[in-house]
C-alpha positions in Angstrom: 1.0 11.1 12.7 -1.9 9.4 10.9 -5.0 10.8 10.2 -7.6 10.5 13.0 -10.0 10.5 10.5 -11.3 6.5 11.0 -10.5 6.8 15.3 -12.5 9.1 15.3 -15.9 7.4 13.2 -14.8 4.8 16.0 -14.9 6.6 18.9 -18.1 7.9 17.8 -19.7 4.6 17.1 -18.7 3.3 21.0 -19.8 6.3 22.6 -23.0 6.0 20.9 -23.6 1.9 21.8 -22.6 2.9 25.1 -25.6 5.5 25.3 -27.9 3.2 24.0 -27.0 0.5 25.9 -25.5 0.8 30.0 -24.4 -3.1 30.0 -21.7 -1.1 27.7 -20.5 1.5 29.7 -18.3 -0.7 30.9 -16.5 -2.4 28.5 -13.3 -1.4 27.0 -12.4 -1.0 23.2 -8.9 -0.7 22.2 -8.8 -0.7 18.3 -5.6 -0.9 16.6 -6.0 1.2 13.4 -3.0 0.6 12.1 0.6 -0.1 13.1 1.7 3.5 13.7 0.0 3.4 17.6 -3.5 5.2 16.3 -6.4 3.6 19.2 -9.5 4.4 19.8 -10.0 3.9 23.8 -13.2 4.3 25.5 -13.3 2.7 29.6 -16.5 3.6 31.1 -18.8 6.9 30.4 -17.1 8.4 34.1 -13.7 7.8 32.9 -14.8 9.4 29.8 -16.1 12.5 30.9 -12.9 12.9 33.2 -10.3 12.5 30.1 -12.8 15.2 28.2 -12.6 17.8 31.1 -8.8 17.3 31.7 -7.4 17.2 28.0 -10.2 18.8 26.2 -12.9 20.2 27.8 -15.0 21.6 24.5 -14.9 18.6 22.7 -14.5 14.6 22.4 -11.7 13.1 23.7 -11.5 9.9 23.0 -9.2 9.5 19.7 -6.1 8.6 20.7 -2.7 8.2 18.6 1.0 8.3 19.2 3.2 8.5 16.2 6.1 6.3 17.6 3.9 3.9 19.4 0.6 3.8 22.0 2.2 5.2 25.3 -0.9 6.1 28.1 1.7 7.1 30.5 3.1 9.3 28.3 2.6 12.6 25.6 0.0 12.0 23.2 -1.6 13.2 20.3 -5.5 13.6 21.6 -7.8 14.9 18.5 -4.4 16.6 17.2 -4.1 18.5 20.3 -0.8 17.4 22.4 -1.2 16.2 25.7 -0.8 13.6 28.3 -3.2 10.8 29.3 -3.3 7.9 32.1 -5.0 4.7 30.7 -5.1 1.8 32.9 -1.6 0.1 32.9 -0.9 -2.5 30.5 2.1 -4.9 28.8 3.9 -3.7 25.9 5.0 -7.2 24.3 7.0 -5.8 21.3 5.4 -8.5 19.2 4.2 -6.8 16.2 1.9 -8.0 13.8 3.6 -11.8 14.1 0.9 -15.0 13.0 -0.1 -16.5 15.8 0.8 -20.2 16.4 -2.3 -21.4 17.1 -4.7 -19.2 14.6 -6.8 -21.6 12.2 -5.4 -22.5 8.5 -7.0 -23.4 5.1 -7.5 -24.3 2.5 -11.1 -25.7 3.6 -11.8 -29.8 2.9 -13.0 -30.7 0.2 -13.7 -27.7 -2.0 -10.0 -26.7 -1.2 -10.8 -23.0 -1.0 -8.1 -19.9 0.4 -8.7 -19.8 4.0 -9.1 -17.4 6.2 -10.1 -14.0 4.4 -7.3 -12.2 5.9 -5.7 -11.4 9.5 -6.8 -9.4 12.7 -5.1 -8.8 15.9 -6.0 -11.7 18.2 -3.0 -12.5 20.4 -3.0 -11.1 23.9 -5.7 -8.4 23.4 -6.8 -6.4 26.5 -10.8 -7.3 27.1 -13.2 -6.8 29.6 -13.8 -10.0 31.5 -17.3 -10.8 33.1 -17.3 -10.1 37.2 -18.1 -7.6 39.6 -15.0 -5.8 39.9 -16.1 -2.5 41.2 -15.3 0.8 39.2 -12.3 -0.3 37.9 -14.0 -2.7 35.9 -12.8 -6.6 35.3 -9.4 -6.9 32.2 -7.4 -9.3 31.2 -5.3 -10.7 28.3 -7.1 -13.1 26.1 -6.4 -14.7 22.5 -8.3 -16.3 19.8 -11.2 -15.5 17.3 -13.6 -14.5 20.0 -10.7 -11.2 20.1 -10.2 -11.1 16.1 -13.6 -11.3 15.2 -14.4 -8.0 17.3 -11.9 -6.1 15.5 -13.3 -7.5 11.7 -17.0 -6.5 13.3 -15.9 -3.3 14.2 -14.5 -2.3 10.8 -17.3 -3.7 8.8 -19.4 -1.4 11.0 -16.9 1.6 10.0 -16.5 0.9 6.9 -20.8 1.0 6.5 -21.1 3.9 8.6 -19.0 5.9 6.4 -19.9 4.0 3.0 -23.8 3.4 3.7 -24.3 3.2 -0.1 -22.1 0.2 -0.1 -23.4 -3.6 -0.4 -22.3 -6.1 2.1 -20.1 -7.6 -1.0 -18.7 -4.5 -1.3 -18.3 -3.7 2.5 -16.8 -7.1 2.7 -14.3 -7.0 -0.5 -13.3 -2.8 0.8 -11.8 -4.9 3.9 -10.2 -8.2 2.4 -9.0 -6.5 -0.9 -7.5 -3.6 1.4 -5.4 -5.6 3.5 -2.0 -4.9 4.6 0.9 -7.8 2.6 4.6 -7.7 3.5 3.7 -7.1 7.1 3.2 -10.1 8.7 6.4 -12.7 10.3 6.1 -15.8 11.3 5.5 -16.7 14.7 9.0 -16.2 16.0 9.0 -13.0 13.5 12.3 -14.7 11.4 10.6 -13.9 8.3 7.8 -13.1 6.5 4.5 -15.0 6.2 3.5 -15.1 2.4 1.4 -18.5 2.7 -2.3 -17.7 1.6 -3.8 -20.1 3.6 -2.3 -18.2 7.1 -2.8 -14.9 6.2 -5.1 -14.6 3.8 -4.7 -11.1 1.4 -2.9 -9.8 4.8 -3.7 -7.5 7.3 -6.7 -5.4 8.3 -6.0 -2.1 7.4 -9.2 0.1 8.4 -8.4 3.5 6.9 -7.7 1.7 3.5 -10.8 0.3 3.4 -12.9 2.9 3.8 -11.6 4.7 1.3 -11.2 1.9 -1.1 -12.4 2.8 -4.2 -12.0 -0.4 -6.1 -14.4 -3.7 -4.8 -13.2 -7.7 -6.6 -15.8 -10.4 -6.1 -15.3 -12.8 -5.4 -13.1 -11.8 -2.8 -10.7 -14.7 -3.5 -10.4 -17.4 -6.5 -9.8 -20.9 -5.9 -9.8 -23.2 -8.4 -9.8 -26.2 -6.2 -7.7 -29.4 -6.2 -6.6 -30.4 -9.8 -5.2 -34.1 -9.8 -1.6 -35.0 -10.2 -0.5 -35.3 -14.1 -3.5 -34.7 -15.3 -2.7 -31.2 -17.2 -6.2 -29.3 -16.5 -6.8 -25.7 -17.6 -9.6 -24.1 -15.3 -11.5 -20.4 -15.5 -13.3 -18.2 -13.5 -14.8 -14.8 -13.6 -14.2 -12.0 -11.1 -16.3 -8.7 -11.1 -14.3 -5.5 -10.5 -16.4 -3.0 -9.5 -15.7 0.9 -9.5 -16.5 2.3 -5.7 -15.4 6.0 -6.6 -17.4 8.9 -7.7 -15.3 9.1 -10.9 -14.1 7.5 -13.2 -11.0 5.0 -13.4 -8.3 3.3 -15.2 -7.0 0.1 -13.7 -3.7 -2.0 -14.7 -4.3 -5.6 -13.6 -1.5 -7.7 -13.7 -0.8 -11.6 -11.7 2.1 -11.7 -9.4 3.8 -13.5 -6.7 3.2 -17.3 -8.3 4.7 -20.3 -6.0 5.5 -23.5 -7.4 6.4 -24.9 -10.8 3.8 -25.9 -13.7 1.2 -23.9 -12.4 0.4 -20.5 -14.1 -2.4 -17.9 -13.7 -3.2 -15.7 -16.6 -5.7 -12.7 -17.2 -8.1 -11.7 -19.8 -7.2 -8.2 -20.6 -3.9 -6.6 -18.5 -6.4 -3.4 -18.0 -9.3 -1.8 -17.3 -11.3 1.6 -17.5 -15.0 1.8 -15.9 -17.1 5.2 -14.9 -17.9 6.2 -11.6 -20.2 2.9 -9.7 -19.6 0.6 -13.2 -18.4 -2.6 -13.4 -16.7 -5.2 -15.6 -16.0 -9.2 -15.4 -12.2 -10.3 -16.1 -11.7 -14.2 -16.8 -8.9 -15.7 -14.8 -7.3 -18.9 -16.3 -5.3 -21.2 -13.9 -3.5 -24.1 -16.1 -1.9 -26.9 -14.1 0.9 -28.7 -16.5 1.6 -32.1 -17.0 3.9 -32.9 -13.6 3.7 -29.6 -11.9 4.6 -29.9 -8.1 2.6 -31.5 -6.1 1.6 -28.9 -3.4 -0.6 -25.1 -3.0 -0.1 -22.9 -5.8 -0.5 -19.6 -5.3 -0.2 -16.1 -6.9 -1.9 -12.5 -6.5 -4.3 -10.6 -8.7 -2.5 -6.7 -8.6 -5.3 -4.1 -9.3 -3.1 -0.6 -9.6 -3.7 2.7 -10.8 -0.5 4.6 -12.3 1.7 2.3 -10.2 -0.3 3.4 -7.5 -1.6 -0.1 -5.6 -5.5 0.0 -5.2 -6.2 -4.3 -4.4 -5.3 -7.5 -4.6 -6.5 -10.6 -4.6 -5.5 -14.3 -3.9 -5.0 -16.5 -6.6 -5.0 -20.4 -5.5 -5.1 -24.0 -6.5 -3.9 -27.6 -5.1 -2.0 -30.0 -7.2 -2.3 -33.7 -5.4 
């Protein structure tokens, strides 16, 4: 069972934009916190109040988390307290965490830069739909950014609720560096998607990045497009920054390079900073003399005694 930790900064945060505003009452917020089945699900302040008195009358009620997948018509796991809940029915597509056919792809024109940041569920998410549909309230299925973006809002507004010292680089890197790799397929889930430029550093992973204690800026480096034969050697500086309270010592190492004739190397392989410090490490990309013609890409690996703590994208175009 994960920890309810982050549902439960969620369910706090809708409850309280529901107070403050009735137009939200309404409206319905499932959030997928990660793939184990942990949601945070708050209908209406009625329905609400119900679930509280039935499951658990001294306390909130609105964390919700099943450790072998979301089931409302079955057990649950409500605040860490068993029980059994009935949320509005809905479809159980078995499609996990697949890249959607139609989502948008980099890199972007002209500057040739990695594209988009990372990945959000977007495809066939229940929302509230605008109507008069009595108590019940109005739902459907929809798909696109209008559903992605939500979720990405949603955990920039966790991950500054529970990191208010944090800047918005920060906030921003704790989500993109975070993200989830080696979980998302293709669309018809054969294999995995590794391509930069349709996933980005992966998937959102909430709880990681609110307890990230490592931030990268920029969040991604692209060196652009580098012109057929022409045997260029480009740098760039990235800023690792030290989010914890203590201090740290960082292995950085580049991995996962595509292609041949590209190569992506690093100033120094490590790195030790005190508690809030930072330090700049100079990434050099160098394009040989007939390397492929197509995206190059590889991963900057930030770990801590083999344990991972970011990564981010590497990327250039030979044309």
């Amino acid at each position: 069972m994960p920890d309810l930790a982050v549902a439960e900064r969620l369910a706090a945060a809708i409850d309280a934009a529901s107070a403050a505003s009735p137009k939200l009452a309404d409206v319905c917020e499932m959030l997928l916190a990660d793939v184990s089945g942990l949601c945070v699900a708050a209908r209406n302040l009625d329905y609400i109040a119900s679930t509280k008195a039935a499951l658990d009358p001294g306390g909130p009620c609105t964390a919700i988390g099943h450790a072998g997948g979301f089931d409302p018509a079955g057990a649950a796991i409500v605040n860490g307290t068993a029980g059994t809940i009935n949320l509005p029915a809905y479809q159980d597509t078995d499609v996990d965490n697949r890249h959607a056919s139609f989502s948008s792809q980099g890199p972007t024109d002209v500057t040739f830069r990695v594209q988009p940041d990372l990945m959000a569920p977007g495809d066939s998410i229940i929302s509230s739909v605008p109507g008069d549909c009595g108590a019940g309230g109005c739902w459907g299925f929809n798909s696109g950014t209008s559903m992605a973006t939500p979720h990405l809002a949603g955990a920039a507004a966790v991950v500054r609720a529970a990191r208010p010292a944090w800047t918005a680089e920060q906030v921003r890197s704790a989500i993109v560096n975070t993200a989830r790799r080696d979980v998302i397929t293709t669309p018809d889930g054969s294999e995995l998607q590794t391509d930069v430029n349709v996933i980005g550093a992966g998937l959102l992973d909430v709880d990681a990045a609110v307890n990230a204690v490592a931030a990268i800026a920029p969040v991604s480096t692209s060196f652009g497009a580098v012109p057929a034969n022409s045997g260029q050697t480009r740098t760039a500086a990235v800023t690792l920054s030290n989010l914890s309270g203590q201090a740290r010592s960082w292995q950085l190492a580049v991995t996962d390079t595509t292609g041949s004739g590209v190569s992506f190397s690093l100033s120094r392989n490590s790195v030790a900073l005190t508690a809030g410090a930072s330090t700049v490490v100079t990434v050099t990309m160098t394009a040989a003399k007939g390397a492929d013609l197509a995206d190059h890409q590889a991963l900057l690996r930030v770990t801590e005694a083999g344990t991972p703590v970011a990564h981010s994208v590497l990327y250039v175009f030979v044309k």
